[in-house]
C-alpha positions as CSV (number, residue, x, y, z in Angstrom):
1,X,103.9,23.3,-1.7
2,X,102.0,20.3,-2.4
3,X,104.0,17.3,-4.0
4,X,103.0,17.1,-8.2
5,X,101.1,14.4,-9.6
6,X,103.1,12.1,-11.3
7,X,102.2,12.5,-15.1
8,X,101.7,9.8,-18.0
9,X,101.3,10.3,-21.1
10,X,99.4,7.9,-24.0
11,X,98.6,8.1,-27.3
12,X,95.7,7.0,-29.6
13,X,95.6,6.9,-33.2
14,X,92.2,7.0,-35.3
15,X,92.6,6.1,-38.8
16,X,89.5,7.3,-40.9
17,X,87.5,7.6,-43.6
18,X,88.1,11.1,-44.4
19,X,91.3,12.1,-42.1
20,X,93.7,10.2,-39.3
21,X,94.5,11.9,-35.7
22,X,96.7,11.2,-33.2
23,X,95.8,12.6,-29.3
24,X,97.9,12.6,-26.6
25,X,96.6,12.7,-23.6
26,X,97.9,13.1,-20.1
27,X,97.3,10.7,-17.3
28,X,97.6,10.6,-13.4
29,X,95.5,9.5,-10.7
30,X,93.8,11.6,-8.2
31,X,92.6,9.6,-5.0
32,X,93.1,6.4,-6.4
33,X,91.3,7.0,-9.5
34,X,93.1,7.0,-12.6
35,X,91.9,10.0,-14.8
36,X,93.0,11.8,-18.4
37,X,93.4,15.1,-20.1
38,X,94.2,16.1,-23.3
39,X,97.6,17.5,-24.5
40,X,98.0,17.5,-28.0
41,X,96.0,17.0,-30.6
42,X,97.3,16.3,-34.5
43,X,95.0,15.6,-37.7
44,X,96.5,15.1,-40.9
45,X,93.7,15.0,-44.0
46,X,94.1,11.2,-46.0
47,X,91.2,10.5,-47.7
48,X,91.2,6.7,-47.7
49,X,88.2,6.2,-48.1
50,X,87.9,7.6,-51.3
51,X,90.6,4.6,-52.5
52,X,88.3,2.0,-50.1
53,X,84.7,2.3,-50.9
54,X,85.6,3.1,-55.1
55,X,88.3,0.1,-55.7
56,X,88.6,-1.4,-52.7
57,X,93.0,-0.8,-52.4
58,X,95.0,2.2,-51.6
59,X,96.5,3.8,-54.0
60,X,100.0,4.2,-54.1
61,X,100.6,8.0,-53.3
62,X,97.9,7.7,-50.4
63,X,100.0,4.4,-49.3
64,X,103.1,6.9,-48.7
65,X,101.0,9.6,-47.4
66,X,99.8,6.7,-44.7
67,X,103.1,5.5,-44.1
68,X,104.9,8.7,-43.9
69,X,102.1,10.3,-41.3
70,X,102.8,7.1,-38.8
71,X,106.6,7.6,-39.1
72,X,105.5,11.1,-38.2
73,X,103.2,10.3,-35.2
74,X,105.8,7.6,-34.3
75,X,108.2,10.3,-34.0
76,X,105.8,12.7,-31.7
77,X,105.2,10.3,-29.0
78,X,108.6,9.1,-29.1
79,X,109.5,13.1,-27.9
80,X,106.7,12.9,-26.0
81,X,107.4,10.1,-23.9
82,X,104.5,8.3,-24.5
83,X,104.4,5.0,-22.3
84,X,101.2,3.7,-24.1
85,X,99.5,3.8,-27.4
86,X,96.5,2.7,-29.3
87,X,96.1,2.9,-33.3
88,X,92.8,1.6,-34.8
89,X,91.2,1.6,-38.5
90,X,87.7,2.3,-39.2
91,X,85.3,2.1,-42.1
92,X,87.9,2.9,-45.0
93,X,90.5,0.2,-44.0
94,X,87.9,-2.5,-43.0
95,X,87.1,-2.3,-47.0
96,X,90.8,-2.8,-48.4
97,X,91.2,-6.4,-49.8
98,X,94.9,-6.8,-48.4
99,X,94.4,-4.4,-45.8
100,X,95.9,-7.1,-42.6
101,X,99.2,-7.6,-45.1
102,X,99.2,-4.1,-45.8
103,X,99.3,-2.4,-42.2
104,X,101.7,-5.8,-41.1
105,X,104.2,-4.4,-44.0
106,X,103.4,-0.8,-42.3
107,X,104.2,-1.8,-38.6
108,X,107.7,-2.9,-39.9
109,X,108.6,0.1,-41.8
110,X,106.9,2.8,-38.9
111,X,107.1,1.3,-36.1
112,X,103.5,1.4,-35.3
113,X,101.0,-1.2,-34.6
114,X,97.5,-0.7,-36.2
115,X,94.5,-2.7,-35.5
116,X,91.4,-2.9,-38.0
117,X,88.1,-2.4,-35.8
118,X,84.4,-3.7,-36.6
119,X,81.5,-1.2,-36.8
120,X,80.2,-2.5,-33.1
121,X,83.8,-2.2,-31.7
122,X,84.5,1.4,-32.7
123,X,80.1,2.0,-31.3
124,X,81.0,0.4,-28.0
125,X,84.3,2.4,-27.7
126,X,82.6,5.7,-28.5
127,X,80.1,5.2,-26.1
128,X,82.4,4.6,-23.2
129,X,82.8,8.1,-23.2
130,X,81.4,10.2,-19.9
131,X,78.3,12.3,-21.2
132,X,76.7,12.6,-18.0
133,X,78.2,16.6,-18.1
134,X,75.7,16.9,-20.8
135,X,72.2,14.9,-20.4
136,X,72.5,14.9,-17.0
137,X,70.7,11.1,-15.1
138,X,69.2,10.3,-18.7
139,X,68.2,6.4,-18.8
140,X,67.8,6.4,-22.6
141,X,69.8,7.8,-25.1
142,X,72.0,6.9,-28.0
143,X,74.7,8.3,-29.9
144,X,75.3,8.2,-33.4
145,X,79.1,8.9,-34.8
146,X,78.9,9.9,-38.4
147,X,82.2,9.3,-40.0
148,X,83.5,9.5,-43.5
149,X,82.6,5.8,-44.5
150,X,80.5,4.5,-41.8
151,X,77.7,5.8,-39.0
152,X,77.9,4.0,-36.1
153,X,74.3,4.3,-33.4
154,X,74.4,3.0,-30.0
155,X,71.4,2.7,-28.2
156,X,71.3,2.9,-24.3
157,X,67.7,1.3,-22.5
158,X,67.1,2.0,-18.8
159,X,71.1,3.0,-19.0
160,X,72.3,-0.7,-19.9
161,X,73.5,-1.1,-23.5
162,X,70.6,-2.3,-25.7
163,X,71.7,-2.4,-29.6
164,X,74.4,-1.3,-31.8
165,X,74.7,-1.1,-35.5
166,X,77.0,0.5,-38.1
167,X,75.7,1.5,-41.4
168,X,77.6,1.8,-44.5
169,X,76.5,5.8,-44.8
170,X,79.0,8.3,-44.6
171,X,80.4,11.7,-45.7
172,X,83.0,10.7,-47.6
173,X,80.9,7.7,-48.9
174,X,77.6,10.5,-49.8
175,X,80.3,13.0,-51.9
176,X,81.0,9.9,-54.2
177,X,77.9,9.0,-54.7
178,X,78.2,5.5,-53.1
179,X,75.1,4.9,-50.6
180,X,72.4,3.1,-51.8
181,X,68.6,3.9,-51.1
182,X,68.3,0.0,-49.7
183,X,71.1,1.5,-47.2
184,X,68.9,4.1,-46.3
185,X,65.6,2.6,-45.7
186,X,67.7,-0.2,-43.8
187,X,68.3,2.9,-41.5
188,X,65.6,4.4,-41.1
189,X,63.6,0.5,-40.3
190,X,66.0,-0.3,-38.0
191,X,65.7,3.1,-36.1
192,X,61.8,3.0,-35.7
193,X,62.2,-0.8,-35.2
194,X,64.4,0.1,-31.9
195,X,64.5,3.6,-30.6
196,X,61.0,5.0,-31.6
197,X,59.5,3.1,-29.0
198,X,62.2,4.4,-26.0
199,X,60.5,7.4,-24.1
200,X,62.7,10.8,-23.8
201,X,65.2,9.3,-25.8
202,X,68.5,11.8,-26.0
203,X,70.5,12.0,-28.6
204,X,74.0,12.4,-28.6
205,X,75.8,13.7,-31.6
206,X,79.5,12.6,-32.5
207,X,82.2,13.5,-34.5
208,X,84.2,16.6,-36.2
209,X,81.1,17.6,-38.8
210,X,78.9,17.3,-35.8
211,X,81.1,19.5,-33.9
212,X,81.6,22.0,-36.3
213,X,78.1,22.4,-37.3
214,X,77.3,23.0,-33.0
215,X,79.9,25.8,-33.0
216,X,78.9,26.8,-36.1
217,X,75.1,27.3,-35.0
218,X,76.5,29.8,-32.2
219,X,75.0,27.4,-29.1
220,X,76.7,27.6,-25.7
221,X,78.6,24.5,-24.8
222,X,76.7,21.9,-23.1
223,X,73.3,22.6,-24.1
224,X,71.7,20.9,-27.3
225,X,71.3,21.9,-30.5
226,X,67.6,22.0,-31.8
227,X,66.2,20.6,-34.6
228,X,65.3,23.7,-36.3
229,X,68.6,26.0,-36.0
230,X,70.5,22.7,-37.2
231,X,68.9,22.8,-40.1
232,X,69.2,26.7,-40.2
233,X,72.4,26.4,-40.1
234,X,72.6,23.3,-42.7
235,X,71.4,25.5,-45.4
236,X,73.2,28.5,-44.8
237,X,76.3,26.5,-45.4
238,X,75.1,24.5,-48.5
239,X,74.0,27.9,-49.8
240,X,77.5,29.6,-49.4
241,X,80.4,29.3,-51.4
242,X,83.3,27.2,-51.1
243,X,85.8,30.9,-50.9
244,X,83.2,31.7,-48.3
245,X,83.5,28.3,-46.3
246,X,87.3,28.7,-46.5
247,X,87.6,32.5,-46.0
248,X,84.8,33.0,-43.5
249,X,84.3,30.1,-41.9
250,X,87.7,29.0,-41.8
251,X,86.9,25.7,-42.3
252,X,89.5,23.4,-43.4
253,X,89.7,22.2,-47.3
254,X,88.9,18.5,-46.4
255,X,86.3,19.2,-44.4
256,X,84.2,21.9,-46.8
257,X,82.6,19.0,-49.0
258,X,81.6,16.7,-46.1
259,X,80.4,18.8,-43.9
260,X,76.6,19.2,-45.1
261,X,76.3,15.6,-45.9
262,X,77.5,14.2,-43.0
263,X,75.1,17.1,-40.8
264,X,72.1,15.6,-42.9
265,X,72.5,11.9,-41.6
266,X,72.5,13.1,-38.4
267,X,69.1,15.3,-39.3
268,X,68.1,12.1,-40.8
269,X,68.3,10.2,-37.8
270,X,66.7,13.5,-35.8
271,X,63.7,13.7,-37.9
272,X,63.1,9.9,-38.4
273,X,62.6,9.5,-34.8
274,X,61.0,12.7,-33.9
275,X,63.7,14.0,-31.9
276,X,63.8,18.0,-31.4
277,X,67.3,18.4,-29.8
278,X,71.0,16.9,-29.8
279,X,73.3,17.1,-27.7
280,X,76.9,17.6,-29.2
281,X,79.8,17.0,-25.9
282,X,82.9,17.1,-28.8
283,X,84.5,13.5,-28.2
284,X,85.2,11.1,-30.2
285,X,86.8,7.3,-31.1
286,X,90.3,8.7,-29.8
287,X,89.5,9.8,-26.4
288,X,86.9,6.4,-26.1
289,X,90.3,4.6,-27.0
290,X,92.1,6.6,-24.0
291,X,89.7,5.1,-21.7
292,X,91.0,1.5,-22.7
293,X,94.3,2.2,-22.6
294,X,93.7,3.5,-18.9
């Protein structure tokens, strides 16, 4: 019997807009190479964002919901022997006034370290994710990572980076009526300004909307979704009930609101630069943070 690989396990946590996840992920190294799986995956729903982009604070019951989730996800790697771990704020904490105080005060009481992110940091660590599975020797393509608060593009030229940007355009932000037209036609400028011109440009699709709406539109894994059954699929769900998104779909509650107009920035984004198909390969800022760790 061949000897087992010794086994590592990390941790990264994402703290968003609309919801906060902590992954674990196993880690060993084959022929040198260090590589990573995933174990466990945990999402608990905190809207912070809701608190962020209205009054710029968090309330106080989302404060203990925050504080008593990292206790909680302190607690799981501790039984999971984590060696290493990551935990990183997006959009939503990036707009609280005291938020470096805040998540000092946190670390003392939880135990966990959190680190606010910029826009081009969390771009830069999404993209370091391996696609290749899906768009095959692609020189130019670009992902886009719609999250609750913020939607973060990465553009790749000739397969070197070429330009990131975030844009204050998100789910959560679109529900509550906070995004501006000037945010839009900043968008949609700075799209044709620097991906119009890139020839069989690929789009890559990231985030939980984005994967729900690719299962949801009944493609097989790996291949894109086009243009036109996105949108199908779009208004079928803004068409159908709430009972029926719960019941049928089995969505979760948090996700039910967001889900349509998160799917329409990326449709946006689609139709602004003519672009008939996006690919979807279901990763995210938590397993782009494993690769740092590693």
């Amino acid at each position: 019997m061949k000897n087992k690989l010794e086994i590592d396990k990390v941790a990264t946590i994402d703290i968003g807009s609309n919801a906060i996840r902590l992954l674990i992920s196993n880690v060993f190294s084959v022929n040198g190479k260090l590589q990573h799986t995933k174990n466990s995956l945990y999402r608990v729903q905190l809207r912070l964002g809701e608190d962020s982009f209205k009054k710029g604070i968090i309330s106080p019951k989302n404060l203990e919901k925050l504080k008593s989730t990292l206790k909680s996800f302190k607690f799981l790697m501790d039984v999971n022997d984590v060696k290493k771990y990551l935990a990183y704020a997006t959009s939503a904490m990036r707009g609280i006034s005291n938020a470096e105080k805040l998540l000092k005060s946190l670390e003392i009481e939880t135990g966990v370290k959190v680190e606010i992110i910029t826009g081009k940091k969390e771009s830069e660590i999404v993209a370091k994710n391996d696609i290749s599975t899906h768009i095959g020797k692609t020189k130019n393509y670009c992902f886009i990572d719609v999250g609750g608060g913020s939607t973060e593009v990465v553009i790749y030229k000739k397969g070197e980076f070429y330009k990131s940007k975030s844009f204050k355009i998100g789910g959560v932000r679109l529900i509550n009526g906070l995004v501006e037209d000037s945010t839009w036609k900043e968008f949609e400028l700075w799209l044709k300004s620097h991906a119009v011109e890139l020839k069989k440009l690929k789009i890559i699709g990231i985030g939980g909307n984005i994967n729900k709406l690719y299962k949801l539109s009944g493609v097989k894994y790996t291949k894109p979704l086009e243009r036109k059954r996105f949108k199908k699929t779009l208004v079928r769900l803004e068409n159908m009930s709430y009972t029926k998104k719960l019941t049928k779909l089995k969505l979760n509650p948090d996700r039910i609101d967001v889900i349509v107009p998160a799917g329409k920035i990326y449709f946006f984004m689609m139709k602004t630069l003519g672009i008939k198909e996006i690919y979807v390969p279901r990763i995210g800022l938590a397993d782009g943070m494993v690769n740092e760790i590693i």
